[in-house]
C-alpha positions in Angstrom: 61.4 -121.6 182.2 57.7 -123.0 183.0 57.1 -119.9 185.0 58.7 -117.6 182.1 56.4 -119.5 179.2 53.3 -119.5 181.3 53.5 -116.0 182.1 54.8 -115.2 178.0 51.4 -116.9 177.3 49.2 -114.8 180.1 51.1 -111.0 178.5 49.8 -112.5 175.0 46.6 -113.2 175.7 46.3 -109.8 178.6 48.2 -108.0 175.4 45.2 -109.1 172.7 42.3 -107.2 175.7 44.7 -104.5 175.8 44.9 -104.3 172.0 41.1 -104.5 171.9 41.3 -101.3 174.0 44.2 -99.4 172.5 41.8 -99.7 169.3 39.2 -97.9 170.9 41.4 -95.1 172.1 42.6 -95.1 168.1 39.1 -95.6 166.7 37.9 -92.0 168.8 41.0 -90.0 167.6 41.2 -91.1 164.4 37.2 -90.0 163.9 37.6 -87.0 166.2 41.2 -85.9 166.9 39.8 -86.8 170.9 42.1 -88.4 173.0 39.2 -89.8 175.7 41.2 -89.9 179.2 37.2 -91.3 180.4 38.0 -94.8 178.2 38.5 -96.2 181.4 35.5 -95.9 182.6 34.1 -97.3 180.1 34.6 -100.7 180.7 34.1 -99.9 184.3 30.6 -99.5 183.2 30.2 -102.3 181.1 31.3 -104.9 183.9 29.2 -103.1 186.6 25.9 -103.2 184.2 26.9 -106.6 183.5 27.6 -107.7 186.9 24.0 -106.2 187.7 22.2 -107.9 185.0 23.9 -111.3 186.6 23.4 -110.5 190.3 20.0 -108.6 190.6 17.9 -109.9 187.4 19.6 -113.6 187.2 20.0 -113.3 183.8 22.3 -116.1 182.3 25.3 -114.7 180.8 24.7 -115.4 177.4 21.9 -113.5 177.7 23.2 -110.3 179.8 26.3 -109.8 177.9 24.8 -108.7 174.9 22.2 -107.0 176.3 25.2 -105.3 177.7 27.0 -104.5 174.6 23.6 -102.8 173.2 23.6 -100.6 176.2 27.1 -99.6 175.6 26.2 -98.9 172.2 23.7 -96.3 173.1 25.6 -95.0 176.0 28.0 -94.0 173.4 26.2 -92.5 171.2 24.1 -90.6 173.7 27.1 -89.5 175.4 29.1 -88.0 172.4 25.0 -86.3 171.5 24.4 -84.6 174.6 28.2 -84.1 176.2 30.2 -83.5 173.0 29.0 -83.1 170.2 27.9 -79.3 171.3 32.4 -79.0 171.7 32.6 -79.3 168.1 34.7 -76.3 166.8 36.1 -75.7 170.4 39.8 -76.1 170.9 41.0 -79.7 171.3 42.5 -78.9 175.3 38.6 -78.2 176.1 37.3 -81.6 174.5 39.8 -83.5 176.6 39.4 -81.6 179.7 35.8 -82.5 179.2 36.2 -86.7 179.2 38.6 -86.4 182.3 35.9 -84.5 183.6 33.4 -87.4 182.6 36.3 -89.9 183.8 35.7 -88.3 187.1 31.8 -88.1 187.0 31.5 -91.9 185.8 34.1 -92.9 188.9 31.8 -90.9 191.4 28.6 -92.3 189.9 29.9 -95.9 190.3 31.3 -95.7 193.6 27.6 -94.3 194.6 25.8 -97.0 193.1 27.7 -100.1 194.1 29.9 -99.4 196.8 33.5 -98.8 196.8 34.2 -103.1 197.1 35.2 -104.8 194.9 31.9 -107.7 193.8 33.0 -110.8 192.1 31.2 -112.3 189.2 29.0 -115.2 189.5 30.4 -118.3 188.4 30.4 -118.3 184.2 32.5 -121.1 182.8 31.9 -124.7 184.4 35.7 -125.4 184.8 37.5 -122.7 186.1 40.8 -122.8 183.9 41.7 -125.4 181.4 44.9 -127.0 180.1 46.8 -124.6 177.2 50.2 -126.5 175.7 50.7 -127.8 179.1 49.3 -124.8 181.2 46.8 -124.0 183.2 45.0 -120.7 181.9 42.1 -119.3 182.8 38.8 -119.8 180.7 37.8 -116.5 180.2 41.4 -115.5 179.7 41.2 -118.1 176.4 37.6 -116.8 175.7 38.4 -113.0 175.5 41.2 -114.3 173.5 38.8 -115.8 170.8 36.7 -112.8 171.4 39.3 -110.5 170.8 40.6 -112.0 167.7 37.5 -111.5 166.4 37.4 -108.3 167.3 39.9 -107.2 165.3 39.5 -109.2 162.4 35.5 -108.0 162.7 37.3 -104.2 162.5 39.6 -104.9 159.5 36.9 -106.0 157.5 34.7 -103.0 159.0 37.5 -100.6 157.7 38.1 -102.4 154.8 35.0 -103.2 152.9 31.8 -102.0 154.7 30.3 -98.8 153.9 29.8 -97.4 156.5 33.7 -98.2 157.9 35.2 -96.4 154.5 32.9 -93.7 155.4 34.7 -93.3 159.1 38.1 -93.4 156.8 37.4 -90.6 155.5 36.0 -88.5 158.5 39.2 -89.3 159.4 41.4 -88.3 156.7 39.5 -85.3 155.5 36.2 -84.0 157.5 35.8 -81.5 154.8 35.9 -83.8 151.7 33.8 -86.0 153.6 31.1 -83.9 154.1 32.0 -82.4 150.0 30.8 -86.3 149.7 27.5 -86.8 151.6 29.1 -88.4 154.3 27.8 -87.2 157.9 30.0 -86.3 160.2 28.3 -86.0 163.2 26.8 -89.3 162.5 30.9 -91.1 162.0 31.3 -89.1 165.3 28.7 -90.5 167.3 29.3 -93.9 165.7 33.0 -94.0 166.4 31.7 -93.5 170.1 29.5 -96.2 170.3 31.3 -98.8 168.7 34.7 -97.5 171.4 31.8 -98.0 174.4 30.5 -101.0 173.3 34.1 -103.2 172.5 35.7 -101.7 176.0 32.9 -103.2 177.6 33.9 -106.5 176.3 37.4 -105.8 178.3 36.2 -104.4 181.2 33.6 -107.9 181.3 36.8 -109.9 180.8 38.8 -108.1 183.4 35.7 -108.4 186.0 35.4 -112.0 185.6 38.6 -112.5 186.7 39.2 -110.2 189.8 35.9 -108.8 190.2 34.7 -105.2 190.1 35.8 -102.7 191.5 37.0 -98.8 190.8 39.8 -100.0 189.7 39.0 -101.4 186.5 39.4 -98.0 185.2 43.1 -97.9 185.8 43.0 -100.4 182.7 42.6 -97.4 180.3 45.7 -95.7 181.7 47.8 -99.2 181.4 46.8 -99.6 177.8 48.0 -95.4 177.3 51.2 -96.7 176.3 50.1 -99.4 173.8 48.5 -96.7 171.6 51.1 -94.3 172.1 54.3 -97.6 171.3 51.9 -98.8 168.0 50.9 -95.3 167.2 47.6 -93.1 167.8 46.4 -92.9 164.5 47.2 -96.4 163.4 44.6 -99.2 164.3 47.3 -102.0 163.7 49.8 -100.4 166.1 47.0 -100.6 168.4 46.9 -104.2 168.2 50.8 -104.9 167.7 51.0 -101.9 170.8 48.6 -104.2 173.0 50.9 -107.1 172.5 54.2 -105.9 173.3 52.8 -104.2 176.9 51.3 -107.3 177.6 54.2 -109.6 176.9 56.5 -106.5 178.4 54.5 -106.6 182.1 55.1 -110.2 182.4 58.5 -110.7 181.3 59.0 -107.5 183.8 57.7 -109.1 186.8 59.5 -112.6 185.9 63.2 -110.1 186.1 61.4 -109.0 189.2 60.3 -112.0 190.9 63.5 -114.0 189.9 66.0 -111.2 190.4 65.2 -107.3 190.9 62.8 -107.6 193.8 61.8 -104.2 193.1 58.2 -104.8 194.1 56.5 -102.9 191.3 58.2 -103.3 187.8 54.5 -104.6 186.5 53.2 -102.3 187.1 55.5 -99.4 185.9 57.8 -101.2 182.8 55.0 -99.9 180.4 55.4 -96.5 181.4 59.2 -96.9 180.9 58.7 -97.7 177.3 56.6 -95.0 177.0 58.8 -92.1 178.0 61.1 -93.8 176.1 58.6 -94.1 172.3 58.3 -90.4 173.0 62.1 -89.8 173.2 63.2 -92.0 170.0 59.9 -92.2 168.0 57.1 -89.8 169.3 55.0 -90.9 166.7 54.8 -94.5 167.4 55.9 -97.8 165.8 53.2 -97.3 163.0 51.6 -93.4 163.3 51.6 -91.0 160.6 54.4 -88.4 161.0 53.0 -84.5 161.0 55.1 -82.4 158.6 54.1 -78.9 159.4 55.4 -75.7 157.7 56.2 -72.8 159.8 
């Protein structure tokens, strides 16, 4: 039962970072009808210019993570500038052929620039883990946890109250109206970017700290797929609630597997389980808005 409540604890606090994530996926296609296959990468990048601001400029960490978020804010908005914004009015199949492209292009780039290894962090937190109800967690675990509590209650108020969040409501809702309205809607594009760069990044630092960078920090994006599709892809509270029930899902998997299946890889694969199975009984998600189409 230890084991079973110390992993419950790690899938709640892995589920919050893949919440985080899932509501960047959301954020894009709610602004953009984009589902971005490259999200991924993008906190592949954010630990790797991190890790590089650490390493080769010895730049404290409270100093070279938010120089890293600012990057990650412009990379965002330069990359939906240059790359898509000129696929605006193109069918949607072209746009997402486009960021598996850039998932591709960002993997190679990597790879090129720091080796195919995987590089661990320097040492951030002077105790390792620290004691949680009884358990030993991981500092940056409970860290990212704080951090992504924020996040999301930094987004609800975004959406809820700030200007320029209604504005990205209604890009979403309505491009037409919004634009009826003064509202730019290249600008909620290139914003919904950014801000999906920039809080991925805060993952993909999280995820690095703890077993380092390598290539396959982008697999991250795939494994939170199924949050957004479980919660919904249009709804940024499924995202969260999504995040939550994957994370609890893969640990309580590979307890059954550990104690009893010895199947080797149900971590791994229970997410993708639930999944195929969202898409069978509820394709559009715990909390997405169902299409109701005429023909």
């Amino acid at each position: 039962m230890t084991l079973l409540f110390q992993l419950l604890v790690n899938g709640l606090i892995v589920g919050a970072l893949y919440g985080v994530v899932a509501m960047s996926f959301v954020l894009i296609y709610k602004a953009s009808r984009i589902v971005n296959f490259a999200q991924g990468e993008f906190l592949l990048i954010g630990a790797w210019t991190c890790w590089w601001l650490l390493t080769s400029w010895q730049l404290p960490f409270w100093i070279g993570f938010p120089i890293t978020l600012v990057f990650m804010l412009a990379f965002g908005v330069i990359l939906q500038v240059v790359v898509l914004r000129p696929m605006i009015g193109e069918p949607i199949i072209s746009v997402i052929m486009v960021t598996i492209g850039l998932s591709i292009v960002f993997q190679a780039a990597m790879k090129w620039m720091f080796g195919v290894f995987a590089k661990p962090f320097p040492q951030i937190f002077a105790h390792a883990t620290m004691n949680v109800f009884g358990l030993q967690v991981q500092t940056v675990y409970v860290v990212s946890l704080a951090i992504s509590l924020l996040i999301m209650a930094g987004f609800g108020w975004f959406f809820k109250y700030s200007r320029l969040g209604l504005a990205m409501r209604a890009t979403a809702f309505d491009q037409q109206v919004a634009q009826s309205l003064g509202i730019s809607v290249r600008q909620m594009f290139a914003m919904s970017w950014a801000i999906s760069a920039m809080v991925s990044a805060v993952a993909g630092v999280t995820v690095g700290v703890v077993n380092g960078v390598s290539s396959a920090l982008s697999f991250f994006g795939i494994k939170v797929f199924p949050a957004v599709i479980l919660g919904g892809l249009d709804s940024v509270i499924g995202a969260v609630v999504g995040g939550l029930i994957v994370g609890v899902l893969e640990n309580v998997a590979h307890y059954l597997d550990s104690q009893w299946l010895n199947w080797g890889n149900m971590y791994e694969i229970a997410p993708f389980y639930v999944l195929i199975a969202i898409l069978m009984i509820k394709p559009y998600g715990l909390f997405g808005t169902k299409d109701i189409e005429r023909v």
